[in-house]
N, C-alpha and C positions, 0 to 999 in steps of 0.2 A: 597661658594667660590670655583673657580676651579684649579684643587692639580693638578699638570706634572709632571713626570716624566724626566730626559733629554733624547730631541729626541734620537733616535737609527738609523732608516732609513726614507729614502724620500720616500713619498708615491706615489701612481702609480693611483690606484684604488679604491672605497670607496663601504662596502659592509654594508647595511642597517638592521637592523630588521627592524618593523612593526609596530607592537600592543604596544603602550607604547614611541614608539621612534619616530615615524614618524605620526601618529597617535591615535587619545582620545577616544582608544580603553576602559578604565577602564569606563571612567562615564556608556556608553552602558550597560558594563559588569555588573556592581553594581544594573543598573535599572532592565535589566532582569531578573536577579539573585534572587533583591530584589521581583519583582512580581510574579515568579514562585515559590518560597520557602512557600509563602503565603498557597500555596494550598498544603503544607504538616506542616501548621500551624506552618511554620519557619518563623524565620526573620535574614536576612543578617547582619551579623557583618562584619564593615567594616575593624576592626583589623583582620581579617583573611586572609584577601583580597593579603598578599600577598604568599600565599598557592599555587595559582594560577598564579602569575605570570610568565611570560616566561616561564609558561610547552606547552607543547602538550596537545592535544585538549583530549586526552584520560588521560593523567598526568591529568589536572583538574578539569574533569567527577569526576576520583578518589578521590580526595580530598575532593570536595562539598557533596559526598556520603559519604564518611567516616566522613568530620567534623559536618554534620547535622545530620548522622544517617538518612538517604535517606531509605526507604523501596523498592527502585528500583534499577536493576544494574545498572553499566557504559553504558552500549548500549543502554539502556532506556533513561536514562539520556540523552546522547547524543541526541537520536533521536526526544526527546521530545526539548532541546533547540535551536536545528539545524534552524528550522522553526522562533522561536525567533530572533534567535541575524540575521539571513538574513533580518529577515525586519528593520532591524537597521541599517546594515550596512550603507544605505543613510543619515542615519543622522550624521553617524561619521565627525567630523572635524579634519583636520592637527593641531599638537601641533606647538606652536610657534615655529617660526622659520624655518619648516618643506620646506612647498613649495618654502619659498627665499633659501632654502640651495641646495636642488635638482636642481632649474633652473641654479643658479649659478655654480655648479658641471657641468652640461649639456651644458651651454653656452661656458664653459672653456676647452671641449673636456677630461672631467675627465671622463672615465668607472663605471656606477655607478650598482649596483648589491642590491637586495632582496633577505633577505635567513630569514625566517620567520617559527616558530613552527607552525603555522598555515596551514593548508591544503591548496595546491595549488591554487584550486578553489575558495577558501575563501579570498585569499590572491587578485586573481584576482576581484574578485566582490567588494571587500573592494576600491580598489583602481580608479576603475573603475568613479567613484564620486569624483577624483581628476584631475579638470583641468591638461592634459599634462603630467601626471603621467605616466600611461602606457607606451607611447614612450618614457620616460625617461630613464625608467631602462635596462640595453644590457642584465642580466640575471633574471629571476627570477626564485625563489627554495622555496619550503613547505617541510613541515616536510614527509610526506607521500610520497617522492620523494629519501627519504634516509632510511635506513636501522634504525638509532636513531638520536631522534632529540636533542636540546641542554640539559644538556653542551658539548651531543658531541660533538667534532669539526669536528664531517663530514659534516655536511651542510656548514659549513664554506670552507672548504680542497675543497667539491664539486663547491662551487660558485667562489672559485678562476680558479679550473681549467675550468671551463668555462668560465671565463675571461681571459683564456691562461696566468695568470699573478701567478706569484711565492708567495704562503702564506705571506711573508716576507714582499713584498710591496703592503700586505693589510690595511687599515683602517678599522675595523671595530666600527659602530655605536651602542649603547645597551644600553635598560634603564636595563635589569633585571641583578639579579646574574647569574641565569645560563646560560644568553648568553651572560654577560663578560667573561665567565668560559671557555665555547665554542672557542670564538675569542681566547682567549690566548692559550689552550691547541690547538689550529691551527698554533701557531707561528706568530699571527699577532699583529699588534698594536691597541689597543683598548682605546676608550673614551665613558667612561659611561654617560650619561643622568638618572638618575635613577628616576625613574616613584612614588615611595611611600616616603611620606613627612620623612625628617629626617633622612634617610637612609646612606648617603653617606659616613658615615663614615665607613661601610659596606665592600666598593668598591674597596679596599687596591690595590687588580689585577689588575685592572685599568690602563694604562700607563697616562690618564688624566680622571679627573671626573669634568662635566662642569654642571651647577645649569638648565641651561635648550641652547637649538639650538643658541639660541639668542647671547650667552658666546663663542659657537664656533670658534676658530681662526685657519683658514683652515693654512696658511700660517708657522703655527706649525711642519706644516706635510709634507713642502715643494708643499703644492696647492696654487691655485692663491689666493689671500686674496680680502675679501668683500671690495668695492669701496663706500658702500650707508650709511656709518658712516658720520653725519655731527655734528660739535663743540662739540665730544662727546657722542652723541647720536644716537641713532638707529630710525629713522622714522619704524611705525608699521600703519596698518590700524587704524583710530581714531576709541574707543566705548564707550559707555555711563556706566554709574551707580551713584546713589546717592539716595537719602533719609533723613529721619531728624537726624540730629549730635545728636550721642550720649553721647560723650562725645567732647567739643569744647572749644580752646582758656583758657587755665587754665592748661591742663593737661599738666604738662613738659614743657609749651611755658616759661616760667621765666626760667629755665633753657637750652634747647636748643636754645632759643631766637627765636622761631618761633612757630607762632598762628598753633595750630595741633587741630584735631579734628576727633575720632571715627565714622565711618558708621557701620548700621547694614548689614549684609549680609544676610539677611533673601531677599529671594527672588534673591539673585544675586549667588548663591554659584554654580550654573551650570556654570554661566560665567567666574569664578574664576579659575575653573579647566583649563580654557583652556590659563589661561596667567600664567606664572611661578614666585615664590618669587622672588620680587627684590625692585627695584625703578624707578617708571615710573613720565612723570610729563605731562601737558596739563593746562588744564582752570577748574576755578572754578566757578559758578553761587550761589552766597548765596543768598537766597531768596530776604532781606528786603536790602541789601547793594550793590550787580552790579556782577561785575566778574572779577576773577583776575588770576593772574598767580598761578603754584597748581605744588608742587612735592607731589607724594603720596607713600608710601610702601603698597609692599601687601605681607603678609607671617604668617607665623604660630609662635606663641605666643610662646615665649622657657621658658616658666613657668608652662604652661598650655600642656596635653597629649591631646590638643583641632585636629582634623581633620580636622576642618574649617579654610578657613584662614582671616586672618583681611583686614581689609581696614581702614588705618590711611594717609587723606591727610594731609599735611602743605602748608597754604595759605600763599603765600610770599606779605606778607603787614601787614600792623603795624595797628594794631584797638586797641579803648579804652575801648572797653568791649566784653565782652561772649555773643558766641554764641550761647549755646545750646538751644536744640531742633528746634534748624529753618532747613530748607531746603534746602539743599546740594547737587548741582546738577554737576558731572564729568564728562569732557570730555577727555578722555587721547589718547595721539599723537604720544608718544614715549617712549623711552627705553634709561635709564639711566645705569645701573649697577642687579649685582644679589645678593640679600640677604645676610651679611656677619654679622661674629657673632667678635664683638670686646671685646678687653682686659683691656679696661678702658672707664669710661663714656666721658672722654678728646676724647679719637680717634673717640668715637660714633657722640660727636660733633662735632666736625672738620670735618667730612666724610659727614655728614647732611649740614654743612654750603657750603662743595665744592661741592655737587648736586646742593644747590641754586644756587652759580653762574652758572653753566653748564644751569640748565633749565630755567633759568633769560635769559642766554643768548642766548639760542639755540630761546626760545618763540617769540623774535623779527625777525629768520628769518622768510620769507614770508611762507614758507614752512607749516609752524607751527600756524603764525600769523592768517593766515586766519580763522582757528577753532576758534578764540574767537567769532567768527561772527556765530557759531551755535546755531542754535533752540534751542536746549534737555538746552542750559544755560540757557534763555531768558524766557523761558516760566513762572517758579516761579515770576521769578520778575513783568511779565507781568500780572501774575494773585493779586498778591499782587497790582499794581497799581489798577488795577482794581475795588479791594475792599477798596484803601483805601480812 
């Protein structure tokens, strides 16, 4: 859920990180991590992972050396994963939200600024694989460009004044601690995005802490506010996922009053990273019965110290029996809400029943409607006719 502060001043300018905030810089991070450690008969712990974040590229040399007991220095290290993570960079993708925030900042004549622990050049190469990116930003700033990089607030103090604009009427954007730490010890105002699951309550310094880009309300800040909210909802690029229900129509449906049913994530947990806790909704293809309308949660289990996160849709239709183990196949459209953690099972229900109406109603416009008319639904049922 996203925690504010009351505003203090109107914003002028908005100054970015990077790795974490604007782009899915960690999956990269983990993969390489994970296959280079291999050849000193390591293996990457993902609870460690946040060692590393928002340091300097030399800060998390150190760390990786130190926490595996590396037989190589820093400068080794470096030199050896330099070559790695560049052939990656092309595959990085924008976290949600990312590029609709940038254009809209850019359309609206808002100065928008890069100030990144990351080396100059890296910063450029990285971005380089983002439609429109480039021209977007009026400054960009790496760590190698300052004397120290976050929490100082020098690269911050420096990207303002090259934006000729007063620390004061900065925004700054930040998934890590130490480049919230940064932004503030620069006197600007700051909204966390925070990058590692479960964190946020972490984020205290913060003057807002938002679940992911998608939750940002520029108009907070005295910016133009997003105009592409309809009934509710956030239209997102449609994507697929599904597989055989694990658990279906039984689990909790007598008491929320709604048919829900587990997906495995095996095989989908790459794709996962790149959409944030919440409640999304679209269509649903059940193999043996048609397709219907689908609000889904995707987030991390508050029982379980699980990494992974879930995938539980609710099929909004009234069936007479269980589902399990048939074939479930998703198409999601849009964006509901972000992840929230309630204080009685009464609020959990009533928050579950008011997504139904919102994506019952949002699914009849045209917008929306036409995805029930895709393939990736269609195909189980048409193999199942097939064979029956």
């Amino acid at each position: 859920m996203a925690t504010t502060k009351p505003l203090r001043k109107l914003i002028s300018c908005v100054i970015f990180d990077l790795d974490g905030t604007l782009l899915n810089t960690d999956g990269i991070v983990s993969e390489v991590l994970k296959a280079f450690l291999v050849k000193y008969g390591k293996s990457w712990d993902e609870r460690l992972a946040h060692r590393i974040v928002g340091k300097t590229p030399m800060e998390g040399a150190a760390a990786i050396v130190e926490d595996y007991e590396l037989p190589c220095t820093v400068d080794e290290l470096i030199s050896e994963l330099n070559p790695m993570f560049s052939d990656q960079w092309c595959n990085i993708k924008p976290l949600p939200g990312a590029s609709r925030l940038i254009k809209h900042l850019k359309d609206h004549g808002v100065p928008i600024a890069l100030a990144s622990n990351s080396l100059r050049t890296n910063i450029e190469a990285k971005i380089s694989y983002q439609p429109g990116w480039n021209k977007s930003f009026s400054v960009i700033i790496g760590s190698d460009e300052v004397r120290m990089g976050k929490p100082s607030p020098e690269i911050y103090l420096e990207a303002a004044k090259r934006l000729n604009s007063e620390p004061s009427s900065c925004l700054v954007i930040e998934d890590s601690l130490p480049g919230v730490t940064a932004g503030k010890a620069a006197g600007m105002e700051v909204v966390a995005v925070p990058s590692l699951p479960k964190q946020s309550h972490l984020y205290t310094l913060a003057d807002e802490v938002v679940n992911s880009l998608y939750d940002l309300q520029p108009e907070k800040w005295g910016l133009p506010p997003f105009e592409d909210w309809l009934e509710g909802t956030l239209p997102i690029e449609p994507w697929h996922i599904g597989g055989p229900v694990v658990k279906g129509f039984g689990r909790g449906s007598k008491v929320l009053g709604i048919p829900t049913a587990n997906l495995s994530t095996q095989g989908y947990s790459s794709i996962l990273t790149e959409y944030p806790s919440g409640v999304f909704f679209g269509w649903a293809g059940l193999s043996t019965r048609g397709i219907f309308k689908m609000v889904m949660s995707i987030g991390w289990n508050p029982y379980f110290n699980n990494t992974q996160k879930t995938i539980e849709p609710w099929l909004l239709h009234e069936f007479d029996e269980d589902f399990y183990g048939e074939e479930l196949r998703l198409t999601i459209v849009g964006y509901i809400r972000p992840e929230v953690n309630f204080s009685s099972l009464e609020s959990l229900i009533a928050k579950i029943h008011e997504d139904r109406r919102i994506a019952e109603k949002a699914l009849d416009l045209p917008l929306y409607a036409i995805n029930k008319n895709d393939p990736y639904l269609s195909i189980s049922l048409q193999n199942n006719e097939l064979h029956s």
